[in-house]
C-alpha positions in Angstrom: 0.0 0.0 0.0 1.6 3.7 -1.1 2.4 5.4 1.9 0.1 9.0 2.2 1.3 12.4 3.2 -0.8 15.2 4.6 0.7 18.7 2.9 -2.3 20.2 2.3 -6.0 19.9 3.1 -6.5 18.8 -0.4 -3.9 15.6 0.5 -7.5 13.9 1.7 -10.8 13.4 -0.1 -14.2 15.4 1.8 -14.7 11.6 2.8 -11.3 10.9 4.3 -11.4 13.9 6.4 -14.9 13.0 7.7 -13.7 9.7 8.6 -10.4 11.8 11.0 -12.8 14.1 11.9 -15.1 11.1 13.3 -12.5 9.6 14.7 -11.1 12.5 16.4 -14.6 13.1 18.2 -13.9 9.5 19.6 -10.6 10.5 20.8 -11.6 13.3 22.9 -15.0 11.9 24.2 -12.7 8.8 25.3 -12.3 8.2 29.1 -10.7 5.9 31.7 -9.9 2.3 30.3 -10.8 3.7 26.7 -8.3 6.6 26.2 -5.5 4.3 28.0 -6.1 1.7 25.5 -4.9 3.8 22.7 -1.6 3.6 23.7 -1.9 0.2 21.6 -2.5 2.3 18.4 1.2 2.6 17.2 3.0 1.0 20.0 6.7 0.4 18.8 6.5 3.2 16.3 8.2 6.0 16.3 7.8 10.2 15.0 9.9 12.0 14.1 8.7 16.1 14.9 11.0 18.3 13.4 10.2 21.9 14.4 12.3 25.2 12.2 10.3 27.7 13.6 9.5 28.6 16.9 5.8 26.8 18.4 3.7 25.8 21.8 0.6 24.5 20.0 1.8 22.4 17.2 4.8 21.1 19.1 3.3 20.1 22.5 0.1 19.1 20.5 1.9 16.3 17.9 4.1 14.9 21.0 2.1 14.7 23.5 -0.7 13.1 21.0 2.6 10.7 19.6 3.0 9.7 23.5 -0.7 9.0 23.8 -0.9 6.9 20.8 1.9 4.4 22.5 4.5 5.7 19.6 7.6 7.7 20.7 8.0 11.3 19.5 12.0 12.3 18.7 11.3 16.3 18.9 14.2 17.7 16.3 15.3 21.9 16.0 17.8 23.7 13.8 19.7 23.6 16.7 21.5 20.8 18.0 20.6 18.9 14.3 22.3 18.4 11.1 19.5 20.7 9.5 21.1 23.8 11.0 24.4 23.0 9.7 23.0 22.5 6.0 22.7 18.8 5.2 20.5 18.5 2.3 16.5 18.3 3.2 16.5 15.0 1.2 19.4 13.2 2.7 17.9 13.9 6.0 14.4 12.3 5.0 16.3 9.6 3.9 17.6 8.7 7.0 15.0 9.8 9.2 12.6 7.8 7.3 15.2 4.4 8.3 14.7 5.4 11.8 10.8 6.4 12.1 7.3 5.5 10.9 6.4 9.3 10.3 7.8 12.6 10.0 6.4 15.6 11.0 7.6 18.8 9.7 7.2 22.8 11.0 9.2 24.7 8.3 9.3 27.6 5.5 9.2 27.0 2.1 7.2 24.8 0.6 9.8 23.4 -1.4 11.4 22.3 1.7 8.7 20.4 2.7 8.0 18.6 -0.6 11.5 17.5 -0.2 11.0 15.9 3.4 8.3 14.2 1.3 10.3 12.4 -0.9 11.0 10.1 1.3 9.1 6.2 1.8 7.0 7.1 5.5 4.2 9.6 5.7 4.8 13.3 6.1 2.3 15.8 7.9 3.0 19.5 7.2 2.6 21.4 10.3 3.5 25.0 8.7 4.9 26.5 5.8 4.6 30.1 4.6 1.9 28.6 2.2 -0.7 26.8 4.4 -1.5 25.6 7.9 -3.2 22.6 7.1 -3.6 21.2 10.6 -4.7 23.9 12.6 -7.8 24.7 10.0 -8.4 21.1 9.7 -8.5 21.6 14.0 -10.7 24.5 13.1 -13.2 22.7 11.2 -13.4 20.1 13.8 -14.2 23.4 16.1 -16.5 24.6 14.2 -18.3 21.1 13.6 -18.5 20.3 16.9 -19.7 23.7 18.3 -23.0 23.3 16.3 -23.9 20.0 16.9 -23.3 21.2 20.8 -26.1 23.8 20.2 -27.9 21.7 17.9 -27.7 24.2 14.9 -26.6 21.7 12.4 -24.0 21.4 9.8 -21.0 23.4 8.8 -22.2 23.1 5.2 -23.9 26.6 3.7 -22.4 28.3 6.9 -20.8 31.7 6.8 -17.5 32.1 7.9 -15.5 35.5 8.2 -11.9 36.1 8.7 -10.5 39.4 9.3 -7.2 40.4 9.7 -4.3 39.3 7.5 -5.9 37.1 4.5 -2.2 36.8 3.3 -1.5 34.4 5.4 -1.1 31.3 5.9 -4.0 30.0 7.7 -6.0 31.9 5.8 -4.5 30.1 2.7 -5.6 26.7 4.0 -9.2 28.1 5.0 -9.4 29.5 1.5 -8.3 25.9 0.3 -11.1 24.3 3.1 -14.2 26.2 2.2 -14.6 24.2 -1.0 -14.0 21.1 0.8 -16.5 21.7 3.1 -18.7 23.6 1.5 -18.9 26.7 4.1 -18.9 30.1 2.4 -16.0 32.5 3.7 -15.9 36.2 3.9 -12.2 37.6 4.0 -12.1 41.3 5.1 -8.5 42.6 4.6 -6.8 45.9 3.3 -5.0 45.7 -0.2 -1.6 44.0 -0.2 -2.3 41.9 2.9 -4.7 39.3 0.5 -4.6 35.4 -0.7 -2.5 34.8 -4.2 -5.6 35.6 -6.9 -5.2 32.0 -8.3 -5.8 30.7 -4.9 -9.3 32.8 -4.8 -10.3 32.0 -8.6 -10.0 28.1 -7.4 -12.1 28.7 -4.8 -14.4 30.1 -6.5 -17.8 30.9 -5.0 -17.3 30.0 -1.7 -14.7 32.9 -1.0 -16.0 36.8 -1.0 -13.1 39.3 -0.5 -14.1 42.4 1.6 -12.6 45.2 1.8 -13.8 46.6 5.3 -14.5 43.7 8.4 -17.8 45.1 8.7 -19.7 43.1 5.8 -17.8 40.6 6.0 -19.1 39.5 9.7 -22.3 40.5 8.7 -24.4 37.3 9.5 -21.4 35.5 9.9 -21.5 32.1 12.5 -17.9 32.1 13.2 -15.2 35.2 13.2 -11.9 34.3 12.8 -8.7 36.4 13.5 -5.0 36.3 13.9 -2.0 38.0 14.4 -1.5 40.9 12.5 2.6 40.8 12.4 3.7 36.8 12.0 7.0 35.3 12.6 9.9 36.6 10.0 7.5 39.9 10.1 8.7 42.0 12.4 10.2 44.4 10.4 6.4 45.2 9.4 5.0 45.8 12.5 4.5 49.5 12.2 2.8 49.2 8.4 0.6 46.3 9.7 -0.5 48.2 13.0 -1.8 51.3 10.1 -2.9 49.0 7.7 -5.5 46.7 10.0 -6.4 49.9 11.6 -10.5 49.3 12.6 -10.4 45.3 12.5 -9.5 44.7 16.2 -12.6 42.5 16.7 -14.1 44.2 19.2 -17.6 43.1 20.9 -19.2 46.1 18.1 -18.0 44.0 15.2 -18.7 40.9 16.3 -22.4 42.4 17.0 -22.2 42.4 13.1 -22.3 38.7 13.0 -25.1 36.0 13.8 -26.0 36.4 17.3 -25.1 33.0 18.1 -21.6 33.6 16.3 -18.6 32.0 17.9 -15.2 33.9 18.1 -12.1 32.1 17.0 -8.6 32.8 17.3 -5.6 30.2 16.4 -3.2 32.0 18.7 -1.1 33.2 19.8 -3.2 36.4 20.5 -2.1 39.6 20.9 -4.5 41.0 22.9 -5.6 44.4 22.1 -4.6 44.6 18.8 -6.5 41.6 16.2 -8.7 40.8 18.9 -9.9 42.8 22.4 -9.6 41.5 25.4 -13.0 41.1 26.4 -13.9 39.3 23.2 -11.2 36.9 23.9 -12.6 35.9 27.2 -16.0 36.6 26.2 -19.1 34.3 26.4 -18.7 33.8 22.5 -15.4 33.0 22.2 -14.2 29.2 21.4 -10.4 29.6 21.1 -9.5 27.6 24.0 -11.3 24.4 22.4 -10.0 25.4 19.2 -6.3 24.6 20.9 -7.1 21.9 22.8 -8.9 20.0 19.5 -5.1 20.5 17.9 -4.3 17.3 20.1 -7.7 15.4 19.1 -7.5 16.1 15.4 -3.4 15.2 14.8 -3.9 12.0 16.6 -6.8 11.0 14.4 -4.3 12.3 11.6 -1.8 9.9 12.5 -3.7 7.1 12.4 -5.7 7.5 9.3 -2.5 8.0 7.9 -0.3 5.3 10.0 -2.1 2.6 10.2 
């Protein structure tokens, strides 16, 4: 059987990721005898989680779901690895691949990652510049599972709006999700800060591009944000803090939206800019179970794509 990778949402079919998502409700409603059993799952295996930029979420989230699976995570830097010294993105797949039954990989270019992926075990992409497939697949599970909880049905037809940075990565892989999953998303942004064009004209209908936040929360059942300066971004921060001027989601936009809307952030948050404090800790707001569903959804991920 051909080993499978997971570089990009569109790595799975709508009915493959339904069958993690499932799964990954199972994980987290597991208890007691249940959840201990899964440490069966990939005993003897090992992961291989190599992180090139800095993280909380994604690291703690993959090893500690590695460890809870019965597999044993070998956490890798720039530092204190061949990688920092140069040695060829290939020749380390290579041999990393002769060592462990997955590789997990935090990095920047693309082309980098593709590389990792050349090799014979299955490769999760857990950032590039171009798309943050796990965390929106997370989000979706968020989103999902905060409907059914209220009993307001599907994610299918929904509206969801993003405001803030559009160029960025997340927002790449939601733009990449909404066809998928058929919800319709609203991207408010300034100029200069949006998705590539060919990205939006494969999306199609299901992505609108605002220009102010306002309309695009308008009705909206989620409202997504994120930081305004990323990692590698600094030098920005003084442009970015003009140009997102008026879409701090404040409790007066989010009135915009439905008023059962939920409030989502993939963090980390700086409060007071993107997103206001009060929103953030707000009756509406979901970001907490957003992070902790990172750990759910990648161990459902593994296994789909492990075993």
């Amino acid at each position: 059987m051909a080993k499978r990778d997971f570089l990009s949402l569109s790595s799975l079919t709508r009915e493959e990721h339904d069958r993690v998502l499932t799964l990954a409700a199972t994980l987290k409603a597991e208890r007691g005898e249940e959840r201990r059993a899964r440490t069966n799952e990939l005993r003897g295996q090992s992961v291989a989680i190599i992180m090139e930029k800095a993280s909380t979420r994604t690291r703690v989230s993959f090893e500690v779901g590695v460890a809870q699976l019965g597999a044993h995570p070998v956490v890798l830097g720039v530092q204190g690895s061949q990688l920092g010294r140069g040695e060829p993105i290939v020749d380390t797949a290579r041999v990393l691949a002769r060592y462990c039954d997955a590789i997990v990989y935090r990095t920047f270019e693309t082309k980098k990652l593709l590389e990792m992926a050349s090799c014979h075990v299955p490769v999760v992409n857990a950032l590039t510049d171009d798309g943050h497939p796990v965390q929106v697949l997370a989000d979706v599970f968020t989103m999902r599972e905060s409907l059914e909880l209220h009993g307001h049905g599907s994610l299918e037809g929904r509206r969801v709006a993003f405001v803030g940075d559009a160029s960025s990565n997340m927002v790449r892989s939601f733009v990449e999700a909404a066809p998928i999953f058929g919800f319709h998303l609203a991207l408010a942004a300034p100029e200069g800060y949006r998705p590539p064009a060919d990205e939006l004209e494969k999306a199609g209908k299901w992505v609108t591009m605002f220009d102010r936040p306002e309309p695009a929360c308008e009705g909206a059942d989620f409202v997504h944000t994120d930081v305004w300066t990323s990692m590698g971004q600094e030098a920005e921060n003084e442009a970015r803090m003009k140009a997102f001027a008026g879409y701090t989601l404040t409790n007066g936009l989010v009135g915009h939206a439905a008023k059962t809307a939920k409030v989502m952030h993939c963090l980390p948050a700086h409060r007071g800019e993107e997103i206001a404090d009060d929103v953030m800790e707000g009756g509406s707001s979901i970001v907490f179970d957003q992070a902790e569903n990172r750990l759910h959804v990648q161990k459902a991920l593994l296994l789909f794509l492990m075993k």
